[in-house]
Each structure stands twice: as C-alpha cells, then as structure tokens.
C-alpha positions, 0 to 999 in steps of 0.5 A: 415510493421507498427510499433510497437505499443508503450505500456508505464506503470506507477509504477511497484505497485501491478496493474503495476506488473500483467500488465506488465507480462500480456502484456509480456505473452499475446502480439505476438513478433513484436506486440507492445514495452512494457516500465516499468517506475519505480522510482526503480529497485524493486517491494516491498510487500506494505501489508508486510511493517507494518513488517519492520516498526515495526522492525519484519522483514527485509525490504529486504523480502518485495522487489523483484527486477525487473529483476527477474519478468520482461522479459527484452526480451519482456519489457524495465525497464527504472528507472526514476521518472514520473514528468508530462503526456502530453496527447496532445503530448501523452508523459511522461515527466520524471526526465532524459526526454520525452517518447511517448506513443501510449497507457499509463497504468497509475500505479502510486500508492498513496500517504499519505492523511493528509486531510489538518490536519496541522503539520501531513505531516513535523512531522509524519511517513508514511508506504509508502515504503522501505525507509520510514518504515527503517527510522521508525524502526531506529527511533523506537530504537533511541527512547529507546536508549535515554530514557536511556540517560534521564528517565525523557522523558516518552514521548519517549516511547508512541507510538501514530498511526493514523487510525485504518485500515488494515495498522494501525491495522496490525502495531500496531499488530506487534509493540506490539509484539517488545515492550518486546523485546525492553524493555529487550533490553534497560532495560526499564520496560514495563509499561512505554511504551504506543502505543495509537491508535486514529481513527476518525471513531467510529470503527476499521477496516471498511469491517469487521464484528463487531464481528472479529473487536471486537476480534482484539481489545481485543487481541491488547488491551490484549497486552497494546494497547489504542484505542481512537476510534471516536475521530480525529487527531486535528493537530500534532506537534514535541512533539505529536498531539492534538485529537479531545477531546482537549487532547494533547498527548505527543509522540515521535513517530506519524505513520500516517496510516489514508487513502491515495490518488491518485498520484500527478501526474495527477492532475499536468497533468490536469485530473479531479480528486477525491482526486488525483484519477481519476473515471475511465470508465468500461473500465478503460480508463480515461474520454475523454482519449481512449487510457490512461488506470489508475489502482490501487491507483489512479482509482476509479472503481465504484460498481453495486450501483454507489459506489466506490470500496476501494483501496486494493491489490486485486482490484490493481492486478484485474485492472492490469491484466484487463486494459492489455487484455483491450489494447491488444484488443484495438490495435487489433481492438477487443471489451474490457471487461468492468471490473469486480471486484470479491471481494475475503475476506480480512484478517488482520494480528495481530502480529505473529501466529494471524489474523481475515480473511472473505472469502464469509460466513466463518469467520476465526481468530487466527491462521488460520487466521494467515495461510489464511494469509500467503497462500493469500502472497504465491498465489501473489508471485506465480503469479508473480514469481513462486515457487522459489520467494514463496520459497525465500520470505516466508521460515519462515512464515508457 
C-alpha cells in the first residue's frame, strides 16, 4: 500500500481555515496526512479587531482556539513560525526545523504596506493581530492617563489614522464611539480630543458607492472625525507625521491602516512576486510550481478583464475552500476547477448600531446595515464551528 500523501498548510487565516476543514471533511481516512502550520494555537477574526483596538470589545471574542475547529483525528496542529519554503526539496523550513510536503497550501497572510513611507514602520501601529491591537488599546488609555499628568501636551489626545478603507474606517467608527467614555473617565473635556483621518486617495471607502461613502463621513464627521482626503503620509515620526500638503500633525498615536502586502516569505523563498503576493494560475497553483497552492493575502487571483481581485475575507474563505478540492482531485488524478470568485456585497461597520452594506442591487445603512453585519459574522463562525461558536462569540452583538 502506498503512502500517504503529505498535505502541508500555511496559516491557520481565513483561506488556511476553510482548507483545513475542507481537506479533513472531504479526504477518505488513509488518504492523505494533512499538517496546520501555525504560529499560534488560535485562529482570530481579522475583520473583528478594529474593535479590540479601539478598546470596544475584548480581544478574546475575536480568537477561537484551534482545537475547537480542527479535527486532531484527521489533522496535525504543529505550532511554529514559517521562516523559508524549499521548493527543490519540497520542505518547509520552520523555527523548531524541516517538514516535507508532497503538496503545500500556502495561507500565509499579509503584512502592513508602508510603501517605503519613511519612519511609519518604527512609529506607527498596525491592526494586525491579537497582540497588536492590546498594545493599541493600553496605548489609547496611557495616552489619557498622562495628559492628566501634563495638560499641556494636547497632543496626546490626537489621534492621527492612515487610510480610509474598511480597516481604518471600521476604527475610526469605533474609537469615535470610546472617546466619551475616555474623556469621562480621565475628566478630560471632549473638545480637546481629535481623531484625524488622512488617505492618500481622493475618496473613502473604494468599492462603495459614492452616496453610502458620503453617509459614513458625515456620521463619523457628526461624531468629530476630521478627513484629509487625497492627501498622503509624507513620513511619520515620534511626534506625529507629515501629510502631503507639508502640514505637521503632532499626534500621539498613528494607527496605520493604508494597505497590506504578501508575506515575506515567499519572496525569501524565491518566487516572483507582486508586493509580496504571487499571481496565482486559475488553479490557484504557483507558476511553475504544480503542486504548491497560494490563497488568500498573498494570491493575486486575476477578474474576467485581467484585473486583480482585492484581498478581503470573502475571497480568502472562497480560494481556501477551492484550492482543497483543487488538491483532493489533483492527488486522485482528476481534473481541478479553475476558480471562480463570487463576490457577495461588502458591509463596513461604523460604530455600534451602524453601517453601510451593498449586496447585489440593495444598498442597506444604519441599523440594518448594523444587523447585515452581524449575520455575514454569524454565517462564518457557523461554517467554521457551529451553532455553539455562533453562540459563544456573538451573544451581545444582535
């Protein structure tokens, strides 16, 4: 009897996720030996932390651990950090040593684009993860605990954000919701608080349609918001970053939200790459590389007119689910899918009890918005782990 086939994923993200539980459901038992590489022990809700990082939620509802959505019957959790794919030898060098592969699924994520914008990596804050967004918040607070000690530094209390996608758009929705609660908290009066919002493109929220991006400035604008639309990052420093018009912006706090890029990775592990994510064939296969499959992040799946579809959870969760059948059929000798993105509408959230959403012809904002939301969170959690983690995660929420 042959061997096993050796199935090795990258990332346990939103494509590594549905992979996994696509491989484990779909594989026959003795089929193949399926391996998660993960540099933790949880999968966490990357569109849930601009709550946490705004000090809105608990970081721990947007983390679910691993044990509870993967199957250690049918898959091995290994936790450990990727450093380096050997395609030659076909292995995965990691942090604690080599694993083979005969097939790779690489999940890998993204990492914060700076676009070379000099001082934003060493001063800014990035929503990347778990740890990043409580570094966030405890800086948020310290920053209102010591105006208290020196009223003179107003700085302290502006609040510059980089980008004005979903991601900055979504915290500056909630930061704008805790500020009250701050200022009453450390007696500070609200006037003295700024939350400023500098894009370098001429609109907010690209993918919407002009009149929802229009409604979530002027409620985030109602709540004190400042946009500096059409107007880039020049550099950023420890006292604040300079914006395209020369102007300096004395903040103590830059979150940087402006775009993200491939992992490192595999430019280190020598494929060709397109700010660090690699354009993917319709099989989601690496060029020149049958039997490495690359999703989410760090793909660039190209449209009907040759154009790159966005990043976004949605897409990540469609490759995921599509690059596993892709290999179950590849180790059975059968014909793969090319893959076919069905876009499904996108929804932003403004602050509690707000959003704008586009599904198809519908245009939805405000509160249903709010509640389409919730139901897009409640259908993943549902896919991934049932009733019970839509129970457990989003009591409070509807």
């Amino acid at each position: 009897m042959a061997e096993p086939k050796k199935i090795v994923v990258l990332g346990a993200g939103y494509a590594g996720i549905p992979a996994v539980l696509t491989l484990q459901k779909s594989l026959r038992d003795g089929e193949a030996d399926i391996t998660l590489i993960n540099k933790h022990d949880y999968h966490y809700f990357t569109t849930w932390l601009h709550k946490p990082a705004a000090g809105t939620d608990r970081p721990e509802r947007s983390r679910v651990d691993l044990s509870d959505i993967i199957d250690p019957r049918k898959a091995a959790l290994l936790k450990r950090t990727v450093r380096r794919i050997d395609t030659a030898a076909k292995t995965v060098e990691t942090d604690e040593g080599v694993i083979p592969y005969d097939v790779l699924i690489v999940a890998l994520g993204g990492q914060p684009e700076t676009f070379g914008i000099p001082g934003l990596a060493e001063h800014a804050f990035f929503i990347r993860s778990l740890n990043s967004v409580r570094f966030i918040r405890e800086h948020i607070d310290r920053q209102f605990a010591q105006f208290k000690q020196d009223e003179s530094r107003t700085e302290r209390l502006t609040f510059v954000v980089g980008g004005a996608g979903l991601t900055g758009i979504e915290f500056i929705g909630e930061l704008a919701d805790r500020i009250p609660k701050l200022c009453r908290d450390y007696d500070v009066d609200p006037a003295l608080v700024k939350i400023i919002n500098v894009e370098a493109a001429p609109a907010a929220l690209p993918g919407f349609e002009a009149s929802l991006a229009d409604y979530a400035m002027n409620l985030l604008a109602r709540k004190g918001v400042i946009f500096k639309l059409g107007t880039p990052v020049k550099k950023c420093t420890s006292e604040g970053v300079e914006i395209g018009d020369g102007e300096f912006i004395r903040a103590g706090t830059v979150v940087w939200a402006g775009g993200i890029r491939g992992n490192r990775v595999l430019e280190d592990s020598g494929f060709e790459t397109v700010r660090g994510r690699v354009v993917v064939n319709p099989y989601l296969q690496a060029p020149g590389h049958d039997d490495v499959f690359i999703i989410g992040d760090s793909s660039i799946v190209l449209n009907d007119q040759g154009k790159p579809w966005p990043p976004s959870g949605q897409i990540a969760i469609q490759q995921g689910e599509a690059a596993a059948r892709n290999v179950i059929a590849l180790l059975r000798g059968r014909e793969m899918a090319t893959f076919k993105y069905v876009y499904r509408g996108t929804v932003a959230s403004l602050g509690k009890g707000e959003a704008i959403g586009s599904v198809g012809k519908y245009k939805v904002k405000g509160i249903p918005a709010a509640i389409l939301k919730n139901i897009v969170d409640a259908r993943y959690l549902f896919k991934i782990g049932g009733a019970g983690l839509v129970v457990r995660k989003m009591s409070g929420f509807f």
